[in-house]
C-alpha positions in Angstrom: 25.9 -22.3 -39.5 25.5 -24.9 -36.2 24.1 -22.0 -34.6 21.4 -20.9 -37.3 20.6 -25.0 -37.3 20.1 -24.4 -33.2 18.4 -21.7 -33.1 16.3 -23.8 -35.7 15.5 -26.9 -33.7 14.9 -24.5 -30.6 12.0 -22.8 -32.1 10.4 -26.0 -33.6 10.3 -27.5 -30.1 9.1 -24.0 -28.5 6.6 -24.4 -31.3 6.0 -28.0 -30.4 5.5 -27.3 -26.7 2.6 -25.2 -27.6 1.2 -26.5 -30.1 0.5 -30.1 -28.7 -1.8 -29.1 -25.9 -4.1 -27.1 -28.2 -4.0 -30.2 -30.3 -5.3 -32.2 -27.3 -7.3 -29.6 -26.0 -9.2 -29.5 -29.6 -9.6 -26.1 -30.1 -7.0 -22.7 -29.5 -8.0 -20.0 -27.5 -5.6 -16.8 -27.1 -5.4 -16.2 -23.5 -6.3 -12.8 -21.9 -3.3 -10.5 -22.5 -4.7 -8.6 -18.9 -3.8 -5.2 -18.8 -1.9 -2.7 -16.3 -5.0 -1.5 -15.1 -6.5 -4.4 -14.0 -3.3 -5.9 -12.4 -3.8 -2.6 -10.2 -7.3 -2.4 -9.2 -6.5 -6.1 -7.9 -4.1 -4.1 -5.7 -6.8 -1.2 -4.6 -8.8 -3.9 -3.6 -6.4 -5.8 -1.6 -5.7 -2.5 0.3 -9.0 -1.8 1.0 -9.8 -4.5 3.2 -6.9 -3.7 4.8 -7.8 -0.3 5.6 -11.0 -2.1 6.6 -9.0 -4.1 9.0 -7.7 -1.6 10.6 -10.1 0.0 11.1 -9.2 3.0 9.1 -12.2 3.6 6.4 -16.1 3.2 7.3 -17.4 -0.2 5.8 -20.1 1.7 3.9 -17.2 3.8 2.6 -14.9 0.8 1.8 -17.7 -1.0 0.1 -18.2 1.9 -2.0 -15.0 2.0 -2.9 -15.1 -1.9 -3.6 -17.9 -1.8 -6.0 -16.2 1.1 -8.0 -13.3 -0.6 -8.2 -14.7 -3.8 -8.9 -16.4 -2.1 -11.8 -13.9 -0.9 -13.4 -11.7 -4.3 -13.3 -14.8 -6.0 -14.6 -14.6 -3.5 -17.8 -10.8 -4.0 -17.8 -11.2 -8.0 -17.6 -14.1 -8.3 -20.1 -12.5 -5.5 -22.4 -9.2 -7.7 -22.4 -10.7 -11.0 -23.0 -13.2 -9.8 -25.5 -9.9 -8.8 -27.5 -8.2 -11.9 -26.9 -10.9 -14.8 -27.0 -10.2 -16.4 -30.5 -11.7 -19.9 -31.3 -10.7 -22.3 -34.4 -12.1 -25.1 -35.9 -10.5 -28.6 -35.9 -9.7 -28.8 -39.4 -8.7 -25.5 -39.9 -6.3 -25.5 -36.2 -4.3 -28.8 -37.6 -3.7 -27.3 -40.7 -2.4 -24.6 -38.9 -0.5 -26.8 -36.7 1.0 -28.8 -39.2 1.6 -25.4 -40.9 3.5 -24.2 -38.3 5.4 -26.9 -37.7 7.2 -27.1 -40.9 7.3 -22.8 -41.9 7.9 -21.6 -37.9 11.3 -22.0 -37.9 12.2 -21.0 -41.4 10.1 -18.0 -41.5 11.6 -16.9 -38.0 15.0 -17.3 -39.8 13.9 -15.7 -42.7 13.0 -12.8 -41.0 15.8 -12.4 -38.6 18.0 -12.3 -41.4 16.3 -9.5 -43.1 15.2 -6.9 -40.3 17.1 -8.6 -37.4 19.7 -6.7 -35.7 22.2 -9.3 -33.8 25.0 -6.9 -33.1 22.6 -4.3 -31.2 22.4 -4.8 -27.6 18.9 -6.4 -26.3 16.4 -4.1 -24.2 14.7 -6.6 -21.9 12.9 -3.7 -19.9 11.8 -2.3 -23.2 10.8 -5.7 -24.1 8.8 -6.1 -21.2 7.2 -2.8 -20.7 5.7 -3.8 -24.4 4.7 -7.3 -23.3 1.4 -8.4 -22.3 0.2 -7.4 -18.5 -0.7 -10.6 -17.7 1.9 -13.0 -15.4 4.5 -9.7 -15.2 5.0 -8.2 -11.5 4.0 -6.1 -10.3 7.1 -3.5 -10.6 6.9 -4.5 -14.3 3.1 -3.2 -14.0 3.9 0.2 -12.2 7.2 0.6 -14.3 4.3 0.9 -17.2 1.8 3.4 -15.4 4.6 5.5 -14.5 5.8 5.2 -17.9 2.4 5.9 -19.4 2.4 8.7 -16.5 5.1 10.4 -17.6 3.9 10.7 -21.6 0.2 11.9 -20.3 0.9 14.0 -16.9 -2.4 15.2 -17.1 -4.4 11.6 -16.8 -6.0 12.1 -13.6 -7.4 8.3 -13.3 -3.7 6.9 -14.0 -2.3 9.0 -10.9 -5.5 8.0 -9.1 -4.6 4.1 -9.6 -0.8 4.7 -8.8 -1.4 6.4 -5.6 -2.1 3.3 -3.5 -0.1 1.5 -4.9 2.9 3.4 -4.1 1.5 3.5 -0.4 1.4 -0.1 0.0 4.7 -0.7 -1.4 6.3 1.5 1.6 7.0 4.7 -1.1 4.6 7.1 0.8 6.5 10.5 -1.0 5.5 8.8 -3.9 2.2 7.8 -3.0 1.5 11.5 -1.6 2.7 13.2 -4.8 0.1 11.1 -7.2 -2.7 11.6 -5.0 -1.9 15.5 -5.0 -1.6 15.1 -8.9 -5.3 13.3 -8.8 -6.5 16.2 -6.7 -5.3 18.5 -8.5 -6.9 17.3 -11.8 -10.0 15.8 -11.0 -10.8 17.9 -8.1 -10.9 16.9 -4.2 -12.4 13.8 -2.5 -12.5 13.5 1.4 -11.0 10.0 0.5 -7.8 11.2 -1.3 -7.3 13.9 0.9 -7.7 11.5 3.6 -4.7 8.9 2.0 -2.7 12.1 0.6 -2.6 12.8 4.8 -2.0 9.4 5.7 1.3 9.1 3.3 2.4 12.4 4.5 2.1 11.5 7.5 3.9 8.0 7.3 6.7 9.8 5.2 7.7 11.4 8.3 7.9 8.6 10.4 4.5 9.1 12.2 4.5 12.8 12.7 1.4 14.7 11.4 2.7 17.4 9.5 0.9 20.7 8.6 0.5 19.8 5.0 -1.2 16.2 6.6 -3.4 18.2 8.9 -4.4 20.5 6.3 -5.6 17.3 3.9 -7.4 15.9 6.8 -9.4 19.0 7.9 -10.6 19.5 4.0 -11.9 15.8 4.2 -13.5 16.5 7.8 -15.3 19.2 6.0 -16.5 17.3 3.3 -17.3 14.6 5.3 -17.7 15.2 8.6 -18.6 11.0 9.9 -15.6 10.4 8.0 -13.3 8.7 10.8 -9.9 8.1 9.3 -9.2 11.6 9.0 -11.0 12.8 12.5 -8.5 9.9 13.6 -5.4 11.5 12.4 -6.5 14.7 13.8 -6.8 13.5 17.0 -3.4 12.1 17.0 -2.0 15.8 15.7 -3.5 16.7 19.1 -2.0 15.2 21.1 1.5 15.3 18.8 0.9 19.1 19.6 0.9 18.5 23.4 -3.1 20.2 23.1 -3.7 17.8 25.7 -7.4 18.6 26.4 -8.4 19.0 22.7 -7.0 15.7 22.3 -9.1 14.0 24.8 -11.9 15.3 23.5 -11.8 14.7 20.0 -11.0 10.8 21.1 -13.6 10.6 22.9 -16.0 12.5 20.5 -14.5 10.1 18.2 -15.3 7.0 20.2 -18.9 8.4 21.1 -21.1 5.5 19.4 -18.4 3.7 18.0 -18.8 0.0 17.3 -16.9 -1.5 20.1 -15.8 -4.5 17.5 -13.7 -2.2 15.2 -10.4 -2.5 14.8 -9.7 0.9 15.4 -11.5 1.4 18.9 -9.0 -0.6 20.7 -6.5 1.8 19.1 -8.3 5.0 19.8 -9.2 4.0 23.5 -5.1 3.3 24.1 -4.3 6.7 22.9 -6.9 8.2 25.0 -5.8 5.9 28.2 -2.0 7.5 27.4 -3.7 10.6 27.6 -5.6 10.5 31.3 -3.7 11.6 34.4 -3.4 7.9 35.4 -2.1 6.7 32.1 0.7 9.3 32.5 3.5 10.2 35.2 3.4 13.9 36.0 7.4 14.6 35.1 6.7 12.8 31.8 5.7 14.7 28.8 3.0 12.9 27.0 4.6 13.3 23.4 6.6 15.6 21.2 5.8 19.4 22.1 5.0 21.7 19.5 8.5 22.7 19.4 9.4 19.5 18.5 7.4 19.2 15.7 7.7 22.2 14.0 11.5 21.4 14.7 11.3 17.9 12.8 9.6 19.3 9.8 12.3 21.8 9.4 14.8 18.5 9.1 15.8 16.6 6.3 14.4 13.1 6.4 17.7 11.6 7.9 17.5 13.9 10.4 13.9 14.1 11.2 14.3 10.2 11.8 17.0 10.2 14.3 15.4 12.9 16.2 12.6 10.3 16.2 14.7 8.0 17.2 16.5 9.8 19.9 13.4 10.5 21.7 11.8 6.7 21.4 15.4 5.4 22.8 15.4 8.1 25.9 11.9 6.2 26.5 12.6 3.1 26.0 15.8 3.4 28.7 13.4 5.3 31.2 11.0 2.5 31.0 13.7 -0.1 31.6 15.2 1.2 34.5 12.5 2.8 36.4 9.0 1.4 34.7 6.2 3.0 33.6 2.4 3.6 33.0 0.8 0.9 30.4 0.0 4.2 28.5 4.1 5.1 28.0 4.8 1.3 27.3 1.8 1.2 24.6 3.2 4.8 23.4 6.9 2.8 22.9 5.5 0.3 21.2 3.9 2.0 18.6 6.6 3.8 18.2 8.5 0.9 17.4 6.1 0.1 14.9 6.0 3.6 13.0 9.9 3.1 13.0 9.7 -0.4 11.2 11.8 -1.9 13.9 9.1 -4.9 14.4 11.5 -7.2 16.6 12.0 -4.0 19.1 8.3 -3.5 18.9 8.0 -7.4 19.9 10.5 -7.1 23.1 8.7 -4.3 24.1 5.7 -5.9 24.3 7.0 -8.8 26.4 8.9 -6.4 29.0 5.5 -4.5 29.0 3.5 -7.6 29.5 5.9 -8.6 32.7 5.5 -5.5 34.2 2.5 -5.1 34.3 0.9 -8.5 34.7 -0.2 -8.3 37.8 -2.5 -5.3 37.3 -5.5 -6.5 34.7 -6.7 -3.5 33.4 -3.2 -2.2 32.2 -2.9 -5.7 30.5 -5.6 -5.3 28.7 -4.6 -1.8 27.9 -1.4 -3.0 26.5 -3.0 -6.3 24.8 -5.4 -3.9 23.2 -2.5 -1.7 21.6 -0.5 -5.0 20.4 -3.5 -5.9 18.9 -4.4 -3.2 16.7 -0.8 -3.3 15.1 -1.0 -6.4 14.4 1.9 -7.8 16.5 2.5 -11.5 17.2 2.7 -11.2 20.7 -0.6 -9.9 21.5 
């Protein structure tokens, strides 16, 4: 019975701790419940301007992008509020206070008594799948698209909204499968093809697959300015060891470019690692096509300590016998696809010592630490 009493006195003061503010406040106003939607075009947006950052989406593209999403959270947000938005008068909201006051905790009793269950086992991820978007996380958030996903496989937009999402929580299989979904249903659009590459890509560690190159030539064609995916391409290139297509498509690529974005700096490194002077003779300038074709053929363990293997025989080279600023910007990128930041870091500092006496490859190197966002630059 000291429990029932408890639980009592528990929800009276629950009650009282919100009741008392509306009191003050002189009126009650449900807040907005949100919704999963709008929790996730917040997320589109924030990865947006960091594509924008890097360099990796045309402003006029990412601020079409922006408006259409912002659009679409501005339905979610007014939909949500107009749903929620409830105002009281003064006389009727203390009636209601004092009402509750007294009846809250005997009607919650009331009715535990007579549908409660208290020998079933509690379902908190049920329970908060079913709650209100608003304050929940964000895997809360995606745990309810995927679970909405999985009841309507055929909802084009909710795969559409997922996608990035996945990519910018480092799941880019996931991320790659959604946007194929979206593709598939709603038909192509150069900028999902464009991502669906991109998360292929990053799903195996940096290497542009087939299936990568294939989304990024259908985005090419159906936009052809477009120069994310004419960026990947140019990296399959030289991946390929098609040395001389490589250097063309960079520099086709860089013809005209605004020398203030982002991805210039990043472009002109990997076209410095590809001239005769960024490159020692007896060093091959990147996985041959055999290697490639021999990754993809890997399972992802694998496929990642082949990676490895070859950024470590690098790395050893360059520490006992030096190198071009081109092979030390080439380690440290690869560092960076690998997620091994503090080796990317240390590789940067030997780089900078060796090479500080020669201006140009500093700013080579400078211009590569720069564009992926490293500390030391």
């Amino acid at each position: 019975m000291i429990f029932w009493i408890l639980l009592a006195l528990m929800t009276g003061v629950a009650a009282l701790s919100v009741l008392v503010p509306l009191a003050r406040a002189g009126r009650s106003m449900a807040g907005a419940t949100g919704s999963a939607d709008e929790a996730v075009y917040k997320e589109q947006l924030a990865a947006i301007d960091i594509e924008l950052e890097r360099g990796l989406i045309d402003p006029d593209a990412a601020e079409a992008a922006r408006t259409e999403i912002a659009r679409r959270l501005l339905a979610a947000h007014d939909k949500s509020e107009s749903q929620a938005r409830m105002q009281t008068s003064g006389l009727r909201l203390k009636s209601a206070q004092a009402l509750a006051l007294a009846a809250l905790p005997l009607i919650a009793l009331a009715t535990y008594f007579a549908l409660g269950s208290p020998d079933e086992p509690d379902q908190p991820l049920i329970a908060r799948l079913s709650a209100p978007a608003e304050g929940q996380s964000v895997d809360v958030l995606v745990a309810r698209v995927e679970r909405h996903l999985a009841e309507n496989p055929e909802d084009g937009q909710g795969w559409e909204v997922i996608a990035p999402v996945y990519l910018s929580r480092g799941q880019p299989e996931a991320s790659a499968r959604a946007y194929a979904n979206a593709i598939r249903i709603l038909g192509p659009r150069p900028d999902w093809l464009t991502d669906m590459g991109e998360a292929l890509t990053m799903a195996n560690q940096g290497l542009v697959t087939a299936d990568a190159r294939q989304a990024f030539e259908r985005a090419v064609s159906m936009e052809p300015s477009a120069v994310k995916p004419r960026f990947f391409l140019a990296i399959a290139l030289g991946q390929e060891g098609n040395t001389q297509a490589a250097v063309q498509a960079w520099e086709t690529l860089l013809e005209g470019a605004d020398e203030t974005a982002p991805w210039v700096a990043a472009a002109r490194q990997q076209l410095a690692g590809l001239q005769p002077d960024g490159q020692s003779e007896e060093t091959p300038r990147g996985p041959s096509q055999q290697d490639i074709e021999a990754a993809q053929d890997l399972s992802a363990e694998d496929r990642q300590e082949m990676i490895r293997g070859m950024v470590s025989g690098l790395a050893e080279r360059l520490a006992e016998d030096g190198g071009s600023a081109g092979e030390w910007s080439r380690l440290i990128q690869a560092y960076v696809v690998l997620g091994e930041q503090q080796k990317a870091e240390d590789a940067l500092a030997a780089a900078k010592a060796a090479h500080a006496e020669s201006p140009s490859d500093l700013s080579l190197i400078k211009d590569t630490a720069s564009a992926l966002g490293l500390s030391g630059s």
